[in-house]
TORMITI-265474 format. One record per residue: residue in three letters; x negated, y, z negated of N, C-alpha, C in turn. Coordinates in steps of 0.02 Angstrom, whole numbers, padded with zeros to 5 digits, always signed. Example, Ala and Ser with C-alpha at 12.3 -4.5 7.8 and 13.67 -1.06 7.14 Angstrom:
% TORMITI-265474
ALA-00660-00284-00390-00615-00225-00390-00660-00165-00390/SER-00642-00112-00354-00684-00053-00357-00645+00002-00394/
END
This chain:
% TORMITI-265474
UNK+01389+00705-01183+01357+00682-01244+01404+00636-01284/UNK+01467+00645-01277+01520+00617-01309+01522+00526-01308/UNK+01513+00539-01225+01499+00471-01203+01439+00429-01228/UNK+01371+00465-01230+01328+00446-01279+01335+00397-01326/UNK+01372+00440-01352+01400+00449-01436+01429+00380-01445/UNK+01489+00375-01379+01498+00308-01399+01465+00226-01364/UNK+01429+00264-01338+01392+00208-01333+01330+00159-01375/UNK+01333+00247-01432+01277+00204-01489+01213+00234-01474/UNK+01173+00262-01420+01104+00279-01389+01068+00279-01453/UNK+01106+00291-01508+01051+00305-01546+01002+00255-01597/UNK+01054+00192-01582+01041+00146-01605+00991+00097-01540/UNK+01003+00114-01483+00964+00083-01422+00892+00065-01410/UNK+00876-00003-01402+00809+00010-01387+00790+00017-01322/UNK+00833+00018-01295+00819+00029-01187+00877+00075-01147/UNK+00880+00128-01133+00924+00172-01116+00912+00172-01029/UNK+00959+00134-00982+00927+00145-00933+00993+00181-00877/UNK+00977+00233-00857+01031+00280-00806+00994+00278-00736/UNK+01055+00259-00708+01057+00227-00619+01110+00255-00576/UNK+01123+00320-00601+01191+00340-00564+01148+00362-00493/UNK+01198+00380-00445+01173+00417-00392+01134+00473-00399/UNK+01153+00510-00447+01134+00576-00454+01079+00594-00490/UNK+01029+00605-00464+00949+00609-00511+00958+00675-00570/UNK+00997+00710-00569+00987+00766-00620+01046+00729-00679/UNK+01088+00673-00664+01126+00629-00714+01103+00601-00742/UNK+01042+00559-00730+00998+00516-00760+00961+00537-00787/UNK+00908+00592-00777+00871+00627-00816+00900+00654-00876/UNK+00971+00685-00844+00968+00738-00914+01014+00678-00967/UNK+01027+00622-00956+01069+00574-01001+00999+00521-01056/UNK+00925+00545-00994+00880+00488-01029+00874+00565-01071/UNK+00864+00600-01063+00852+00645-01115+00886+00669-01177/UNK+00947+00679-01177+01004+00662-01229+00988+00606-01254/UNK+00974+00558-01219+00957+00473-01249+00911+00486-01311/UNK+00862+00504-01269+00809+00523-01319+00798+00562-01381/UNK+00823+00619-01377+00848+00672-01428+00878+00647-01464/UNK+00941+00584-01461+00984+00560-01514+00939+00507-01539/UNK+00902+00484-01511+00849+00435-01563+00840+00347-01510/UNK+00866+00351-01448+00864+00311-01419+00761+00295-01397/UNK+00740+00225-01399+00661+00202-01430+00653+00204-01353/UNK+00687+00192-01280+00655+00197-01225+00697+00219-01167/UNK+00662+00258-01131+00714+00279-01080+00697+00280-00996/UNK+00736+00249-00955+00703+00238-00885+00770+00291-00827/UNK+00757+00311-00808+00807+00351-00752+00776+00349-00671/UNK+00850+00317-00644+00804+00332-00567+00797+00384-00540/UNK+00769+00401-00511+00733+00475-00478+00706+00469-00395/UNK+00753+00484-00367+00731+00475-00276+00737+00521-00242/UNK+00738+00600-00270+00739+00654-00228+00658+00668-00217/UNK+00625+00694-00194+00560+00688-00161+00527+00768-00204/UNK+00584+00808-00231+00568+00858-00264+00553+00830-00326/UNK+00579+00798-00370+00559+00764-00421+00493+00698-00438/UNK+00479+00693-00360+00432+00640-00364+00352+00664-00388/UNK+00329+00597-00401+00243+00611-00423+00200+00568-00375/UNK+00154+00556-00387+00085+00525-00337+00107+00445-00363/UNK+00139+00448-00405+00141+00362-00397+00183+00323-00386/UNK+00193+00243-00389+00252+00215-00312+00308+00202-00341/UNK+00303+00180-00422+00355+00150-00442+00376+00197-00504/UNK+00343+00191-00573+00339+00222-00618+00296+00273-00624/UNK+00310+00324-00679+00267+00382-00708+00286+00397-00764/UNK+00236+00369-00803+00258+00388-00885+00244+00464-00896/UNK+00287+00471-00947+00299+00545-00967+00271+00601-00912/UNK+00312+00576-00871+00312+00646-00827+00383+00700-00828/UNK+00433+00688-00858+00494+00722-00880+00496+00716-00957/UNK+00525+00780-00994+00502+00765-01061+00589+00731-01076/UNK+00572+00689-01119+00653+00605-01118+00644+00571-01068/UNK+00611+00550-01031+00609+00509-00991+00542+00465-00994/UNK+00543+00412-00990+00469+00376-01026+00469+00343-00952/UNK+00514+00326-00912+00513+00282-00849+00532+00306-00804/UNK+00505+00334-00752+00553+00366-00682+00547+00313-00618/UNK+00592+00300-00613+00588+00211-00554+00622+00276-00488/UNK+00588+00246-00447+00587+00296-00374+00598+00243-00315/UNK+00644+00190-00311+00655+00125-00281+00631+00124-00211/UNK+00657+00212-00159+00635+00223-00110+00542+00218-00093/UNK+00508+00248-00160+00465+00261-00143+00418+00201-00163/UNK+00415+00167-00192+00407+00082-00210+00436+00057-00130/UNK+00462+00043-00116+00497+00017-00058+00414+00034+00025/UNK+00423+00094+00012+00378+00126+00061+00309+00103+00046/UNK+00278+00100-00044+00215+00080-00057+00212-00018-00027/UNK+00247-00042-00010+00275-00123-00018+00242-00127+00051/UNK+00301-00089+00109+00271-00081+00186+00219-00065+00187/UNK+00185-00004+00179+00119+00028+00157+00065-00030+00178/UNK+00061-00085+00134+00028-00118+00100+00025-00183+00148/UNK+00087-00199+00167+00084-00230+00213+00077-00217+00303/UNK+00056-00156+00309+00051-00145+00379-00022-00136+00387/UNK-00058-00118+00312-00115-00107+00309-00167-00180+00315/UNK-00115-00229+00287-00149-00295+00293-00091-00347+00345/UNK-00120-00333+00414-00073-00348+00455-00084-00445+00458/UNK-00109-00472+00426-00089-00530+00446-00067-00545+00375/UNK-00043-00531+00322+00006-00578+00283+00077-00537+00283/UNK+00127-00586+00276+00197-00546+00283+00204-00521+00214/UNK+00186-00531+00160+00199-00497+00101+00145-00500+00044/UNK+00141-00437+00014+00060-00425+00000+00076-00392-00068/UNK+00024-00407-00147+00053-00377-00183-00026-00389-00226/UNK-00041-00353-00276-00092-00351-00346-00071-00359-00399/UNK-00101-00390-00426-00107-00391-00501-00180-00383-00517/UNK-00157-00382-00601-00218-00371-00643-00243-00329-00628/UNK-00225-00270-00631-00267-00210-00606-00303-00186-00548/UNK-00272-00245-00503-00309-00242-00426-00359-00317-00418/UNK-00384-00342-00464-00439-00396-00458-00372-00463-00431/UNK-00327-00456-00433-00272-00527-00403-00241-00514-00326/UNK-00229-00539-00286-00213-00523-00242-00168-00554-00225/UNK-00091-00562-00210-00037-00607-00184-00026-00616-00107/UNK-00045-00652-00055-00015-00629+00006+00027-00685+00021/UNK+00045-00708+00075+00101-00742+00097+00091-00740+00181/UNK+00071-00824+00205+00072-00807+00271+00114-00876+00321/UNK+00151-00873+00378+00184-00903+00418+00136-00976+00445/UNK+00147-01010+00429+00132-01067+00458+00134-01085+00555/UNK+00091-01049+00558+00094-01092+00650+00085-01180+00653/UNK+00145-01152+00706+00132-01250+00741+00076-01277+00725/UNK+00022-01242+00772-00063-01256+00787-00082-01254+00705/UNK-00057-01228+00680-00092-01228+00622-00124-01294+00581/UNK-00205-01288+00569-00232-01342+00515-00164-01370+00485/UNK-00142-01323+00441-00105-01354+00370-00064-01362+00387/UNK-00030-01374+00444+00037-01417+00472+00042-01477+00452/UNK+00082-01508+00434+00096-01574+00419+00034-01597+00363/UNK+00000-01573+00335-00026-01608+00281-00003-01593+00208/UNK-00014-01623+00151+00003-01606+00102-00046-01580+00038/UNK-00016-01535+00008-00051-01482-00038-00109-01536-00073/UNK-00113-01585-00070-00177-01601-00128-00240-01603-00061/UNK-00225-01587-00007-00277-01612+00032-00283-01550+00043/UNK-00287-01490+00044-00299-01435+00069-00361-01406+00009/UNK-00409-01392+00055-00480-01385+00044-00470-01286+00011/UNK-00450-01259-00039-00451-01216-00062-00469-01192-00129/UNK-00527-01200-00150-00546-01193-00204-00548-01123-00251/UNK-00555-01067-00205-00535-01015-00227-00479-00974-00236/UNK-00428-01016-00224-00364-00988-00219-00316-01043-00235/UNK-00263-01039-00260-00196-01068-00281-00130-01065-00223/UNK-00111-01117-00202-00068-01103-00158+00015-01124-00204/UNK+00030-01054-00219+00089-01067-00282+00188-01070-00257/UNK+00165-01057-00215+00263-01056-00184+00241-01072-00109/UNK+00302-01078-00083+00323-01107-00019+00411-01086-00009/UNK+00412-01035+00036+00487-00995+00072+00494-01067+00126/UNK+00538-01113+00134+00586-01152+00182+00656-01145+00203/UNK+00673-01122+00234+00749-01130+00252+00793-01103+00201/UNK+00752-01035+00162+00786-00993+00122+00785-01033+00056/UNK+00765-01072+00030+00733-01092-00014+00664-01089-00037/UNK+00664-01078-00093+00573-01090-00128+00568-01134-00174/UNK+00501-01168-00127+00483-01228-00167+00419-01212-00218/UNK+00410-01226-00256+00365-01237-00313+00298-01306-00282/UNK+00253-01283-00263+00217-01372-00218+00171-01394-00270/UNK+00176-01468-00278+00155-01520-00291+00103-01542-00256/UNK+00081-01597-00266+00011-01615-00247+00035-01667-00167/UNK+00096-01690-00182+00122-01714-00138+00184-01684-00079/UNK+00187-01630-00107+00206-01581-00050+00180-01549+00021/UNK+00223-01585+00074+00215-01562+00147+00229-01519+00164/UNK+00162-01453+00207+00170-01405+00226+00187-01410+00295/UNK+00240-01368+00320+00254-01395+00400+00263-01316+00432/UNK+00281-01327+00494+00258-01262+00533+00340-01218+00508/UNK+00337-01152+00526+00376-01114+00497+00386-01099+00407/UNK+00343-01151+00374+00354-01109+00309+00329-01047+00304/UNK+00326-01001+00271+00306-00961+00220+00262-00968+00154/UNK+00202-00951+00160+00150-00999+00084+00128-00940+00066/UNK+00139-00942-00003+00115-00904-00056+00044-00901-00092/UNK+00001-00864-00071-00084-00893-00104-00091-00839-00143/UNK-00115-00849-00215-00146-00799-00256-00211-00812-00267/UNK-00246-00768-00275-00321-00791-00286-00348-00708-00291/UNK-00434-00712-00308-00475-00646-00317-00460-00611-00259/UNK-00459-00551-00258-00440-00504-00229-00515-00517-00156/UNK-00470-00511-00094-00513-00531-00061-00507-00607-00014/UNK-00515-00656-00081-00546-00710-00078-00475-00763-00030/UNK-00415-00744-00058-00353-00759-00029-00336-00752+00042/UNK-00362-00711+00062-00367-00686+00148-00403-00749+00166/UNK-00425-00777+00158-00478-00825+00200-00434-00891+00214/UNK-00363-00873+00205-00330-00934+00214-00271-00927+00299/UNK-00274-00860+00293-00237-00839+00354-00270-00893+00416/UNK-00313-00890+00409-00340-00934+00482-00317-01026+00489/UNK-00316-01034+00426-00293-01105+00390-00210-01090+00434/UNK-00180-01042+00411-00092-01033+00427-00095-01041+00514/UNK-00162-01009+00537-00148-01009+00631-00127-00923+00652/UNK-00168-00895+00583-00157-00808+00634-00239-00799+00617/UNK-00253-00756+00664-00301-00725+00687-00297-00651+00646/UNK-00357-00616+00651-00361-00537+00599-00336-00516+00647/UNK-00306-00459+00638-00289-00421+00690-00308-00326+00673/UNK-00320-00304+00730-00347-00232+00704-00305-00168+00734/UNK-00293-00168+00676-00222-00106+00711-00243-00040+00722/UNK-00215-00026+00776-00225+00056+00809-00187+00100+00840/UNK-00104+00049+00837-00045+00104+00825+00011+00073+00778/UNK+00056+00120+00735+00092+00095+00712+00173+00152+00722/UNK+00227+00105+00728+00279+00167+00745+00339+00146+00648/UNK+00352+00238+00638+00392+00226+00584+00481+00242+00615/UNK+00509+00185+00627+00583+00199+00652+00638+00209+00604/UNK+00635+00290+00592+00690+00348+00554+00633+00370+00491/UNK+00687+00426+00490+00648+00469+00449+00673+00501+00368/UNK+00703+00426+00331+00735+00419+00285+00698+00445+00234/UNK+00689+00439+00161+00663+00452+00115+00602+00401+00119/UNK+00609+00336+00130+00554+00282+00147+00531+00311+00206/UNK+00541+00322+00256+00509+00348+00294+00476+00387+00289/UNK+00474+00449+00247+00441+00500+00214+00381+00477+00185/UNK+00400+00426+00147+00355+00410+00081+00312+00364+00120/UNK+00326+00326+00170+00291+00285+00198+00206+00305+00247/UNK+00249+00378+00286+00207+00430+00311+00174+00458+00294/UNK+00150+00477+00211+00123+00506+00183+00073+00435+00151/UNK+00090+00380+00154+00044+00312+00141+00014+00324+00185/UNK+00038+00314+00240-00008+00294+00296-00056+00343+00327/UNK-00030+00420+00331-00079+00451+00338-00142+00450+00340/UNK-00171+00458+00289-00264+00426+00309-00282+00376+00362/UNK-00235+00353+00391-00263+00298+00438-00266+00334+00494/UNK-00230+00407+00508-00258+00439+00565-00316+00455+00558/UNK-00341+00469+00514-00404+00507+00517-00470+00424+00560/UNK-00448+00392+00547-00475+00353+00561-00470+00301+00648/UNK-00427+00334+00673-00422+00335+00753-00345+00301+00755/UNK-00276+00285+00697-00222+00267+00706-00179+00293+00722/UNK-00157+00269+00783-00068+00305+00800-00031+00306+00746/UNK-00002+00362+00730+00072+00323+00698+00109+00384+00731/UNK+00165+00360+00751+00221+00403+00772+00297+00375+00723/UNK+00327+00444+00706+00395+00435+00684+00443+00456+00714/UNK+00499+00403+00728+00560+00415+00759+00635+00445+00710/UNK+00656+00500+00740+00703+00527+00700+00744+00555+00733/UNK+00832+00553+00720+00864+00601+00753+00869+00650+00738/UNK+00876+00679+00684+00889+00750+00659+00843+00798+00663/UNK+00843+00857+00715+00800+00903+00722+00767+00929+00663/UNK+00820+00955+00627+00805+00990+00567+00748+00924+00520/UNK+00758+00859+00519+00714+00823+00479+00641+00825+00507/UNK+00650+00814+00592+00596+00818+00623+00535+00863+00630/UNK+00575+00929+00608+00540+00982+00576+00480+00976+00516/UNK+00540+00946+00445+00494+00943+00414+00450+00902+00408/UNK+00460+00823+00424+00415+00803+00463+00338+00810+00480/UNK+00386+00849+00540+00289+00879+00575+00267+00912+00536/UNK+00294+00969+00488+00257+01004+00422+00220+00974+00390/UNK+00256+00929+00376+00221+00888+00313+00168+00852+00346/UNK+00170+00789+00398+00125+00777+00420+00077+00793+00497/UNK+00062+00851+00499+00037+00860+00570-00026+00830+00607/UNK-00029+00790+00560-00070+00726+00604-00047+00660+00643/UNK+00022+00665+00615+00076+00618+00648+00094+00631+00708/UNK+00135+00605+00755+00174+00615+00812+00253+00605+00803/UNK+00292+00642+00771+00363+00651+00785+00390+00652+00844/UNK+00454+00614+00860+00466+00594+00913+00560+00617+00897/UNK+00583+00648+00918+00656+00673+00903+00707+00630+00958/UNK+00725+00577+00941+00783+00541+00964+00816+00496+00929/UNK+00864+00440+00961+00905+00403+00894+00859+00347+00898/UNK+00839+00321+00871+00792+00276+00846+00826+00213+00856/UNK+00878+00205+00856+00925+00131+00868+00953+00128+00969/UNK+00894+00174+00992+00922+00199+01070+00875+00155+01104/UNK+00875+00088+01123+00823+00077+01156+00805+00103+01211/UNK+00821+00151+01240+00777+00173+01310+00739+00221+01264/UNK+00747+00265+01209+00695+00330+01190+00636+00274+01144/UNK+00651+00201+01124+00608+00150+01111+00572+00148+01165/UNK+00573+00145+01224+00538+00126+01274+00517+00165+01303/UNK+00539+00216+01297+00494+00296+01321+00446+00314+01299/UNK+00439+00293+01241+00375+00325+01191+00344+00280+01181/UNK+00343+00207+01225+00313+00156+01230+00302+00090+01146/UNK+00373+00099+01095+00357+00066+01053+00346+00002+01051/UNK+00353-00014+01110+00331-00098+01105+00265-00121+01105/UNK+00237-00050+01133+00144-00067+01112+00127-00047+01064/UNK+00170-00050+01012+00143-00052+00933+00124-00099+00897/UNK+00059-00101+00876+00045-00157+00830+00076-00140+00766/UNK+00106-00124+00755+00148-00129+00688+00212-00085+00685/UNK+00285-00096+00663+00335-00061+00644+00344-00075+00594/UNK+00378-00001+00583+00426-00016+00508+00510+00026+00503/UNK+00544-00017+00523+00602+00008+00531+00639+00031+00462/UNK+00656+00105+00454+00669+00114+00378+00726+00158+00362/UNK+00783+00159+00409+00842+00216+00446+00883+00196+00372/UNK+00927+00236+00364+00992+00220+00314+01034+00203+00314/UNK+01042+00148+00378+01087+00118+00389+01049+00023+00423/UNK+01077-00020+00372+01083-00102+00360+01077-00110+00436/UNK+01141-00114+00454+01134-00146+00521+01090-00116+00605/UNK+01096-00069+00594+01038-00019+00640+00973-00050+00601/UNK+00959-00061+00562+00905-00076+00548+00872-00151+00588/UNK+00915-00201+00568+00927-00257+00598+00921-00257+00670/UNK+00962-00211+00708+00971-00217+00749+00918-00210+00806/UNK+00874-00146+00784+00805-00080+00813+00736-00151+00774/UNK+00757-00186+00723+00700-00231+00721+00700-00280+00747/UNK+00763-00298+00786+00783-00379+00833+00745-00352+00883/UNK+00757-00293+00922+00748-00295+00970+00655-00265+00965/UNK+00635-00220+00925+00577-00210+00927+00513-00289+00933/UNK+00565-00343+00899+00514-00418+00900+00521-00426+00977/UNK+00585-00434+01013+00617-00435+01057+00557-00411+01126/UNK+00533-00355+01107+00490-00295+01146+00437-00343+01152/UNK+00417-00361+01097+00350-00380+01108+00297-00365+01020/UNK+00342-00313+01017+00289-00298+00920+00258-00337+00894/UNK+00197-00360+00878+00174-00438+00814+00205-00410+00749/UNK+00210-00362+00729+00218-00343+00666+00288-00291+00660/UNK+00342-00340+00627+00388-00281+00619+00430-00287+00550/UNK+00446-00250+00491+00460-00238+00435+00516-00222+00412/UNK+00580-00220+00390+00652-00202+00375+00638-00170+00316/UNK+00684-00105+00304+00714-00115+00250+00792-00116+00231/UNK+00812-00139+00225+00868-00153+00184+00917-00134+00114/UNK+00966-00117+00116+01001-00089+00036+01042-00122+00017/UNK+01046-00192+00042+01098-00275+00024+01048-00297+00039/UNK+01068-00342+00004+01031-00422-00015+01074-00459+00040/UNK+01148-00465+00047+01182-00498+00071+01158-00508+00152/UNK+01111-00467+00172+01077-00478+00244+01018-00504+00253/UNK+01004-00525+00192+00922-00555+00192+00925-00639+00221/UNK+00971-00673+00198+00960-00720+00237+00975-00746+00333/UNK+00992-00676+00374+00991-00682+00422+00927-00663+00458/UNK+00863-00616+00418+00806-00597+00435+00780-00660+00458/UNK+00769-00717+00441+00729-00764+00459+00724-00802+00520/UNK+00815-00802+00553+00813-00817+00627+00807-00753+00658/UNK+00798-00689+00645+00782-00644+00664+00698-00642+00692/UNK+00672-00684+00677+00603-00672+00686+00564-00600+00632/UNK+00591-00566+00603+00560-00519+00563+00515-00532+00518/UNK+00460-00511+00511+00396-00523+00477+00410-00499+00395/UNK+00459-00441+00391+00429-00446+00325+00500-00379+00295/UNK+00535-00400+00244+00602-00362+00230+00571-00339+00181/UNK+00600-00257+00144+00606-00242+00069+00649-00203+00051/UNK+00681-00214+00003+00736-00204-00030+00728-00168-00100/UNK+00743-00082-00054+00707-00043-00144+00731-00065-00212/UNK+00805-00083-00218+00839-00113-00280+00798-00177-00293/UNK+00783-00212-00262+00749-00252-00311+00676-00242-00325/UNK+00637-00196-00280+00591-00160-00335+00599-00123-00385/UNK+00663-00076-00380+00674-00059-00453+00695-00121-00517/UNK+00744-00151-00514+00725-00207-00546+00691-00240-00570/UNK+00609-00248-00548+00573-00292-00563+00529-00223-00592/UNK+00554-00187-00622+00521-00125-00644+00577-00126-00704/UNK+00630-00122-00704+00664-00122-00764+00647-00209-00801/UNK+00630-00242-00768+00649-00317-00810+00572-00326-00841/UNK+00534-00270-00816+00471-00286-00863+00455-00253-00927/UNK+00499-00191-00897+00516-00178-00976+00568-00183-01034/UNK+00598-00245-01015+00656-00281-01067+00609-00335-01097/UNK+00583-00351-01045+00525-00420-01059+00483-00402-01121/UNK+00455-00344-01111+00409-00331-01170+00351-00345-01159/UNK+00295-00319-01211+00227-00289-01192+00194-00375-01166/UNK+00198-00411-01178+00178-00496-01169+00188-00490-01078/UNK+00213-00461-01058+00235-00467-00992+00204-00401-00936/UNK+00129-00408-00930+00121-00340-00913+00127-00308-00838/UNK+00148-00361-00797+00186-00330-00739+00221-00382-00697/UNK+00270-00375-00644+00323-00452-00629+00339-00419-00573/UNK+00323-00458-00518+00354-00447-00440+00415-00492-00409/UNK+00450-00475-00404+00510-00524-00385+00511-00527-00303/UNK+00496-00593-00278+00509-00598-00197+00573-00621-00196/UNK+00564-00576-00142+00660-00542-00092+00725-00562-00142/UNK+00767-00597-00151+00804-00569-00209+00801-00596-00258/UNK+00746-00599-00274+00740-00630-00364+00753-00699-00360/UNK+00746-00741-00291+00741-00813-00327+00683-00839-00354/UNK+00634-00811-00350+00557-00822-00369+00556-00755-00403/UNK+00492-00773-00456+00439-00719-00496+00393-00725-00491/UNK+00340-00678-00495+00272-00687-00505+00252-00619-00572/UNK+00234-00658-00640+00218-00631-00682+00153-00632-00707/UNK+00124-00579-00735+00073-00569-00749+00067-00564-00830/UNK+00057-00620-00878+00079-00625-00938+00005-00608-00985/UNK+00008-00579-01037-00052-00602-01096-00044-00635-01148/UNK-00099-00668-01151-00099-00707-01207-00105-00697-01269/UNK-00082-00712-01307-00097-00692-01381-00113-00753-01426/UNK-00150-00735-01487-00180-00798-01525-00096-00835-01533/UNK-00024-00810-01554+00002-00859-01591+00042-00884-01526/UNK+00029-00893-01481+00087-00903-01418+00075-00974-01411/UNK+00120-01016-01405+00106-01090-01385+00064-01125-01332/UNK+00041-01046-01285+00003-01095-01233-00055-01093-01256/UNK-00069-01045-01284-00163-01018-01337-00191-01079-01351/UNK-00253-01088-01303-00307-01138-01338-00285-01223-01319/UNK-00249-01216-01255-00190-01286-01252-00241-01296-01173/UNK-00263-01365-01162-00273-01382-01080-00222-01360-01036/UNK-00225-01332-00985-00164-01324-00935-00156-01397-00913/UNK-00174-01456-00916-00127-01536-00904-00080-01555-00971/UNK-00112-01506-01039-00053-01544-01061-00004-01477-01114/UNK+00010-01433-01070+00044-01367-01082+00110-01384-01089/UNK+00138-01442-01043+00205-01439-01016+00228-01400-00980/UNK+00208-01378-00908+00212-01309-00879+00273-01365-00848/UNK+00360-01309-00839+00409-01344-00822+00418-01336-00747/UNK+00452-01396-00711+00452-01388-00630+00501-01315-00627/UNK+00447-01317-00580+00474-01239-00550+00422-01182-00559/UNK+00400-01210-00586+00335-01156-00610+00253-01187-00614/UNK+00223-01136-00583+00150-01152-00578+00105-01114-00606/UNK+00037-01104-00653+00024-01054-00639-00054-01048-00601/UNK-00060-00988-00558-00100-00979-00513-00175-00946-00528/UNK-00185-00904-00562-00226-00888-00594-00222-00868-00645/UNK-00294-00872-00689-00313-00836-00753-00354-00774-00727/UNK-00360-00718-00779-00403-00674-00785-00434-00664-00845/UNK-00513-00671-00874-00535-00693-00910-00583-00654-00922/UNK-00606-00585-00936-00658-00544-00967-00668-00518-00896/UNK-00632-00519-00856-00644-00484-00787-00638-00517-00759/UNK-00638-00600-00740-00680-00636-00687-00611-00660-00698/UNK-00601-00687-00625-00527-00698-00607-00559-00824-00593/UNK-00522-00834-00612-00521-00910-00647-00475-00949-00599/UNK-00484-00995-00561-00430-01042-00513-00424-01094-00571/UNK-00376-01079-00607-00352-01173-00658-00356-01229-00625/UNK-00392-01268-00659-00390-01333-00658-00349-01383-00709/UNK-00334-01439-00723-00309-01480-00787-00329-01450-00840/UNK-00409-01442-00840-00429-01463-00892-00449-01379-00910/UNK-00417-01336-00882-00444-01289-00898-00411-01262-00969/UNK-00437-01214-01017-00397-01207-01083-00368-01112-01085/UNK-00327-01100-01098-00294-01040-01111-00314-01003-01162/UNK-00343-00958-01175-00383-00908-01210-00350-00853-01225/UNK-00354-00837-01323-00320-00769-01313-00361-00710-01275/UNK-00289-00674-01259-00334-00598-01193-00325-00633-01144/UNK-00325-00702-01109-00319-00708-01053-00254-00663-01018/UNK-00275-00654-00965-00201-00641-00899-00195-00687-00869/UNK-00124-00724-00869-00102-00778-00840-00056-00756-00787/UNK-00071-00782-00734-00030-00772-00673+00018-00824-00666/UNK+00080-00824-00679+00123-00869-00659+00176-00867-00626/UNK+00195-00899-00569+00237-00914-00515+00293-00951-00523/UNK+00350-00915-00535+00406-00965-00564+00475-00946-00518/UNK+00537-01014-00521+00571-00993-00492+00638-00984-00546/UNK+00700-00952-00523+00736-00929-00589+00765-00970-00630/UNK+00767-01042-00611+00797-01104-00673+00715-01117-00716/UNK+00662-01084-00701+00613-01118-00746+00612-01064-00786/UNK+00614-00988-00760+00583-00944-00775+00581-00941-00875/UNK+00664-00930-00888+00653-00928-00996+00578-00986-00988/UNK+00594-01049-00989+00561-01105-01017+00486-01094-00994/UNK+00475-01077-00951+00387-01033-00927+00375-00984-00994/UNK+00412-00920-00983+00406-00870-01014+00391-00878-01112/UNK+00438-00929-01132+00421-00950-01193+00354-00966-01227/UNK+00316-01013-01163+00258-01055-01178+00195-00963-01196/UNK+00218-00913-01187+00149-00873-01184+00196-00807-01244/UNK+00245-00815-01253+00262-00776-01308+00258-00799-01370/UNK+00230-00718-01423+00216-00729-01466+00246-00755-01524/
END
């Protein structure tokens, strides 16, 4: 408490504890609180402390207003994307009515070599572009070429209809393998579950007997498979290369890397990393890997929405925060209120992709005008992001 003490908590408007130790954080947001500190977030990743939801849970500990669970966010991310096997990265807003996906550009693909003003998409916004570990912000005169990465937001739904434009086909999955049996792994297995009921493999690979145990307890609709998961012959025994989908999720960086090289390697269409450095994300891409997540920066983009403040009502950061995607409201005194989106001054680097407007989700045009209550979807990268963020605060 001493320490507290001198840190002021009581004067704090954001108290946020990240130690290793989940009973440190709790009981420090709670002291926080008791001394008069206005908000308090603690991470929480033991599975005994967890609740039904992926990222946050308000007041579910009494001092604690935020419990960020990075593992289990991490697992809802895969989840989400194995469930929608043709975009590599998949996300909601607005309460579910927005949909973010992200899909690979084939050679064959239509939208090869043409540029964004010619692409016939009226229901959807095509707002970023991943190149050579860069993100571009596209213009009307921006060339899409094979191997990017494209970012489409649009009505929930309505965004999928572009995958075929990229050069993938639907695909319908009917096995999926989880390689290790980490805390993501856990949390991931308990996502996916319901999809057995529905005729899906999923098998999990684990070394530790004793985990494998609980495991099968927990899910006995699964298939536990007890070997080292980074072994490719017990890979090939249990036949994982005829998986339409992996998700490699062990606690260790480079085994991870390694069990997902070779799972593309096998033959997999669909295979998933996770990761606990950033510092390995830019080798995923000659890796062939479909799709990385990195629980720290879902916790992150969980703490930075609530520094941001209520104007900011939820923010996804792709892979390490060189891009945002925020979900902003409008208010009568904010500078963009009541302004055409041609003459907003929206700054390079930033686009925005949709409105949400009394329910009904809005593709901007020039001439379209900003309304208080709107939800503005905007796509920014981190030299635009303040100068975006300004135009909609109050």
């Amino acid at each position: 408490m001493r320490v507290l003490e001198q840190a002021r908590v009581a004067d704090a408007s954001l108290v946020i504890a990240t130690t290793d130790l989940d009973e440190v954080n709790m009981l420090a947001c709670i002291l926080a609180k008791q001394a008069g500190a206005r908000t308090t977030i603690a991470r929480v990743r033991d599975p005994v402390y967890d609740t039904d939801l992926a990222l946050t849970s308000n007041g579910t500990y009494p001092g604690v207003d935020v419990a960020i669970n990075p593992e289990h966010q991490a697992a809802a991310d895969i989840a989400r994307l194995i469930k929608n096997p043709d975009s590599s990265e998949f996300d909601y807003l607005a309460g579910g009515k927005v949909q973010i996906v992200s899909y690979t550009v084939e050679p064959d693909s239509p939208v090869a070599y043409t540029y964004v003003r010619e692409l016939d998409i009226a229901t959807a916004t095509l707002v970023a572009i991943l190149r050579d570990g860069d993100v571009l912000i596209p213009r009307g005169d921006t060339a899409i070429l094979p191997g990017d990465k494209v970012f489409v937001v649009g009505r929930r739904g309505v965004s999928s209809v572009f995958e075929w434009r990229a050069g993938r086909e639907a695909t319908r999955l009917q096995t999926v393998s989880i390689i290790g049996g980490s805390s993501i792994g856990y949390y991931l297995a308990r996502a996916l579950e319901p999809l057995a009921a529905h005729g899906v493999h999923i098998k999990i690979f684990e070394k530790s007997l004793e985990r494998c145990r609980t495991l099968a307890e927990a899910f006995p609709r699964l298939t536990v498979v007890q070997g080292d998961p980074s072994d490719l012959e017990v890979l090939q025994d249990e036949n994982a290369q005829g998986s339409d989908a992996a998700a490699v999720v062990d606690d260790n960086d480079q085994s991870n890397l390694l069990t997902g090289y070779l799972l593309k390697r096998m033959g997999v269409p669909r295979v998933a990393v996770s990761l606990k450095r950033t510092e390995y994300l830019p080798f995923t891409g000659p890796m062939d890997l479909d799709a990385t997540v990195v629980p720290r920066v879902s916790a992150a983009a969980a703490i930075l929405k609530m520094i941001r403040g209520d104007h900011v009502l939820s923010l996804a950061l792709l892979k390490e925060a060189r891009a945002e995607v925020l979900e902003l409201l409008v208010s009568e005194e904010c500078p963009a209120c009541r302004i055409p989106l041609r003459d907003l001054g929206v700054p390079q680097g930033a686009i925005i992709g949709v409105l949400v407007r009394n329910g009904q989700v809005i593709v901007p045009r020039g001439d379209t005008i900003i309304l208080p209550g709107d939800h503005v979807i905007v796509f920014t990268v981190e030299s635009a992001r303040e100068e975006t963020a300004r135009l909609f605060e109050p």
